[in-house]
C-alpha positions in Angstrom: 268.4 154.3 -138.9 270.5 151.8 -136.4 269.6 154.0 -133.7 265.9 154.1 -134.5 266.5 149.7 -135.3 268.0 149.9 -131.9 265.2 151.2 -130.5 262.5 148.8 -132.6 264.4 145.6 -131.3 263.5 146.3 -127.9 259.3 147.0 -128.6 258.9 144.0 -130.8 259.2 140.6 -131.0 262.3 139.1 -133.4 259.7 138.0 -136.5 258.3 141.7 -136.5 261.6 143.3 -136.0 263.0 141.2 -139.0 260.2 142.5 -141.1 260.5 146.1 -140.2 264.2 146.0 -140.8 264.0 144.8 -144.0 261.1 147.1 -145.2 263.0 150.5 -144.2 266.1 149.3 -145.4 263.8 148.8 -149.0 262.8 152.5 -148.2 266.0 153.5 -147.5 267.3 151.8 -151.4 264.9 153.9 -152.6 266.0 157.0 -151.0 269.4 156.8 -152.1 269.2 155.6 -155.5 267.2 158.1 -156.6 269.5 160.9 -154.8 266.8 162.0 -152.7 266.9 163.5 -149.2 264.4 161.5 -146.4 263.9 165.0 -144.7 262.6 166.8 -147.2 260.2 164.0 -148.8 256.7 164.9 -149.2 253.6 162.7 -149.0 253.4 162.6 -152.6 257.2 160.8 -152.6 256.0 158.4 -150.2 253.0 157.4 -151.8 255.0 157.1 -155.5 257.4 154.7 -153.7 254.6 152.5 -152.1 252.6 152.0 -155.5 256.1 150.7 -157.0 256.3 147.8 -154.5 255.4 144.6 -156.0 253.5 143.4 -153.4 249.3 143.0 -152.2 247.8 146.1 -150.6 248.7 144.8 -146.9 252.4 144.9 -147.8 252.1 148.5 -148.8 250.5 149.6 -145.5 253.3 147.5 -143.5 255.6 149.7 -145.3 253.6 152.5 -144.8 253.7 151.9 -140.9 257.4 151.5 -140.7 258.4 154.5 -142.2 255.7 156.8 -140.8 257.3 155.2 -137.2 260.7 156.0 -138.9 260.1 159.7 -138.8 258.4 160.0 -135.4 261.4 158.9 -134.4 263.6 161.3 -136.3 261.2 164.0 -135.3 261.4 166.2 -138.7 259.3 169.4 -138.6 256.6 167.0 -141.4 255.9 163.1 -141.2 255.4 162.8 -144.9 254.0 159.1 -143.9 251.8 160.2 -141.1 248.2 161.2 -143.2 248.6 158.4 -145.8 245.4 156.2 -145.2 243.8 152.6 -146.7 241.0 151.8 -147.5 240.0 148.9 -145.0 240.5 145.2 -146.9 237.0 143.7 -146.6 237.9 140.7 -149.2 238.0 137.2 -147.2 241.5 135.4 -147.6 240.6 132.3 -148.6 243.7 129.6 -148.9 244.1 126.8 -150.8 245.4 123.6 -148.9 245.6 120.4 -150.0 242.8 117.1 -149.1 242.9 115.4 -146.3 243.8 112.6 -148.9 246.8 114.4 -150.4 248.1 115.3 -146.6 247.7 111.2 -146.0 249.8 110.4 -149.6 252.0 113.2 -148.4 252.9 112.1 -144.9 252.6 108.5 -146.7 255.7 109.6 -149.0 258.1 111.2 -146.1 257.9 107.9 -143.8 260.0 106.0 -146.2 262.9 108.8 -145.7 264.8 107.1 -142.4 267.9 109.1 -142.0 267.8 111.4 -139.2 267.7 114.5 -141.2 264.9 113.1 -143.0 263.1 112.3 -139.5 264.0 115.6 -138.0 262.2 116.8 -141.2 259.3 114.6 -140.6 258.5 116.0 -137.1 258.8 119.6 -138.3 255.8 119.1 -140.3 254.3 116.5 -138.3 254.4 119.2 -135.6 253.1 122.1 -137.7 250.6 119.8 -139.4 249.1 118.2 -136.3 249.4 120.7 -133.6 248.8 124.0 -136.2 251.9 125.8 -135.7 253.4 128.5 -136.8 257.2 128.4 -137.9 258.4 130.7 -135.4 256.8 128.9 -133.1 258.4 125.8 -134.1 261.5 127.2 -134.1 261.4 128.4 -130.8 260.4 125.0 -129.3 263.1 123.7 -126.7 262.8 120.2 -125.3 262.1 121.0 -122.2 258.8 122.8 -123.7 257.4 119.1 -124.3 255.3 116.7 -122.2 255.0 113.8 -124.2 253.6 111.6 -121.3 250.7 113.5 -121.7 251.5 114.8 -125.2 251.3 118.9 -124.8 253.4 121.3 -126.0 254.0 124.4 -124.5 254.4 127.4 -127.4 255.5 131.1 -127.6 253.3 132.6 -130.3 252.7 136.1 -131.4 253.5 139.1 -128.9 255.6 136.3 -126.8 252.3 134.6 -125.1 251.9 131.0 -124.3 249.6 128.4 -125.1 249.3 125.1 -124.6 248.5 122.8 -127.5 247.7 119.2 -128.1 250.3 116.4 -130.2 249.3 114.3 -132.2 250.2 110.6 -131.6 252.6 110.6 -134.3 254.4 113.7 -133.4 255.0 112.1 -129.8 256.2 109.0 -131.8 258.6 111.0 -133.9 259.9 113.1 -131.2 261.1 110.3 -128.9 262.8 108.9 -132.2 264.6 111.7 -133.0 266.0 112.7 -129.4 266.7 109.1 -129.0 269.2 109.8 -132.4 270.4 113.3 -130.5 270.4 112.0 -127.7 269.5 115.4 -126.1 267.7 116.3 -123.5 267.3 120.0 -123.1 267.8 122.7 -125.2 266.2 123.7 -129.0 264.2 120.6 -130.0 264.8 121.1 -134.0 268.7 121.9 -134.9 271.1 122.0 -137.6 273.3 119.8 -138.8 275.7 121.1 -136.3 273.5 121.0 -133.4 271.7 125.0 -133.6 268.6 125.9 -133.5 266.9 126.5 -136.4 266.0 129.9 -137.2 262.6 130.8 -138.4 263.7 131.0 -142.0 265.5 127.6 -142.3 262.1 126.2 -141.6 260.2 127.9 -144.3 263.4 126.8 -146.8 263.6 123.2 -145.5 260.0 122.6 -145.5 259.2 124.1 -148.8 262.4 122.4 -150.6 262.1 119.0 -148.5 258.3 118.1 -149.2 257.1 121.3 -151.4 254.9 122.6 -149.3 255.1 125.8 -147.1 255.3 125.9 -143.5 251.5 128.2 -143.3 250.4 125.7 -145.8 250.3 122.9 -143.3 249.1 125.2 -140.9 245.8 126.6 -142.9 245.5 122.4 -143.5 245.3 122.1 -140.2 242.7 124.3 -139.1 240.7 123.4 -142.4 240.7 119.8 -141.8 239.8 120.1 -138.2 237.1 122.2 -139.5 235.5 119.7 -142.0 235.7 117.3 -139.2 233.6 118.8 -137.3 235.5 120.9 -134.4 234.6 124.0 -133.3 235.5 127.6 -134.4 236.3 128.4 -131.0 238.4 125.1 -130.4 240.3 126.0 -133.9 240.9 130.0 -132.3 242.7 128.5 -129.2 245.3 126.2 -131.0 246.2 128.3 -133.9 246.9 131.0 -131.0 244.3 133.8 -132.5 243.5 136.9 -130.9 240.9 137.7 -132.8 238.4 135.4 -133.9 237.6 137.0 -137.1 241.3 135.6 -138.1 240.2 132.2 -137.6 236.4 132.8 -139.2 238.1 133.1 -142.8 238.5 128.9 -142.3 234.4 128.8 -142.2 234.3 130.1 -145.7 236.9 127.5 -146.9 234.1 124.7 -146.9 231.5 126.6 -149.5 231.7 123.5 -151.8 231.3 120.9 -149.0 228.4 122.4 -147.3 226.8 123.0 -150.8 227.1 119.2 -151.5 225.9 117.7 -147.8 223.3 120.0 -148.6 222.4 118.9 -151.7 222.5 115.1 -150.9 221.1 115.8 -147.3 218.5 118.3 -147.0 215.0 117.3 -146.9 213.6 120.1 -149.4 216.1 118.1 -152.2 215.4 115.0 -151.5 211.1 115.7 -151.5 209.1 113.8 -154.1 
């Protein structure tokens, strides 16, 4: 297994890897606590162990993958993994993100914070609010990655390509104010305490303890917002970073209600004597 991780590192990116490690070591729990030998496991075995995972029917075919790459690698005489198939997920994942009002109240609320943690805090979801980020993409933002003359950022997303995306007014704002505090000029833009980045994690905890909502949260917000507000699906694909645009389509089915109601109060059939 730490030869075939050894391997993994170098093919993925560092969120992906993460993932993977953790979902064959859960395989690898399995293995041993019910005395069972990986080389000898039939697709039956595998198939019992993916139905116990407490998790949605994505997560079992993640775990699926690793472990069916797991013994490629090991090259036993049977991939046990290697024949189990899922039935494609057709169902639209629709989110729910707060109002444009309860992003206002909420932003509203962490202004009166002034210490610097509480600022650096700010811009972390100023950034991921206003420019869609993910956290991993946050994370990995140095200084040097910002031009806040003309207010761009530039971001390593999925598969380590760049983009270019917009900030907001505030998140320029914020940013000067916090590096004027650090008084930093290179380097990771969002740190600890004792001056380190911030791994990918510690964003997800911070956020989520700090102002109770998740990192992806602000992100879906972002993208539905812009949405209601008129910008284009196309617009939306290139800042969120999306390959494919059918990842950014699920946002058109987030506005059901609104388009019933403009509808409703604006089209000419409803409004007919």
């Amino acid at each position: 297994m730490e030869r075939f991780f050894g391997v993994l590192r170098l093919r993925v990116s560092a969120t992906t890897f993460t993932r993977k490690y953790y979902q064959l070591q859960s395989f690898y729990r399995h293995v041993t606590a019910n005395a069972l030998d990986y080389a000898t496991l039939k697709r039956a075995d595998i198939e019992r162990y993916l139905l116990s995972l407490h998790t949605a029917n994505q997560g079992r075919q993640q775990h699926c993958t690793v472990i069916r790459e797991f013994y490629r690698y090991v090259k036993t005489p049977e991939n046990p993994a290697e024949n189990i198939t899922f039935k494609p997920d057709t169902s639209l994942k629709l989110f729910t993100v707060p109002s444009q009002s309860s992003i206002n109240a909420f932003f509203s609320k962490l202004s009166k914070a002034e210490s610097g943690l509480a600022l650096r805090n700010r811009l972390m979801a100023e950034l991921i609010y206003g420019s869609g980020l993910r956290r991993t993409e946050l994370a990995g933002l140095d200084i040097e990655d910002l031009d806040l003359e003309n207010r761009t950022a530039q971001v390593t997303g999925k598969g380590n390509k760049t983009r270019n995306v917009p900030l907001t007014e505030k998140a320029a704002t914020l940013t000067r104010a916090y590096l004027s505090q650090r008084v930093a000029y290179r380097g990771p833009l969002i740190v600890t305490r004792c001056g380190r980045r911030f791994k990918s994690q510690s964003v997800y905890y911070m956020l989520r303890d700090y102002t109770g909502l998740r990192p992806h949260v602000l992100r879906h917000a972002c993208a539905t917002h812009m949405l209601q507000n008129g910008c284009g699906i196309r617009t939306i694909q290139e800042l969120l970073g999306h390959k494919d645009l059918r990842s950014t389509k699920v946002y058109t089915h987030l506005n059901k209600t609104d388009l019933r109601e403009v509808i409703e109060m604006k089209h000419p059939r409803n409004n007919s004597s």
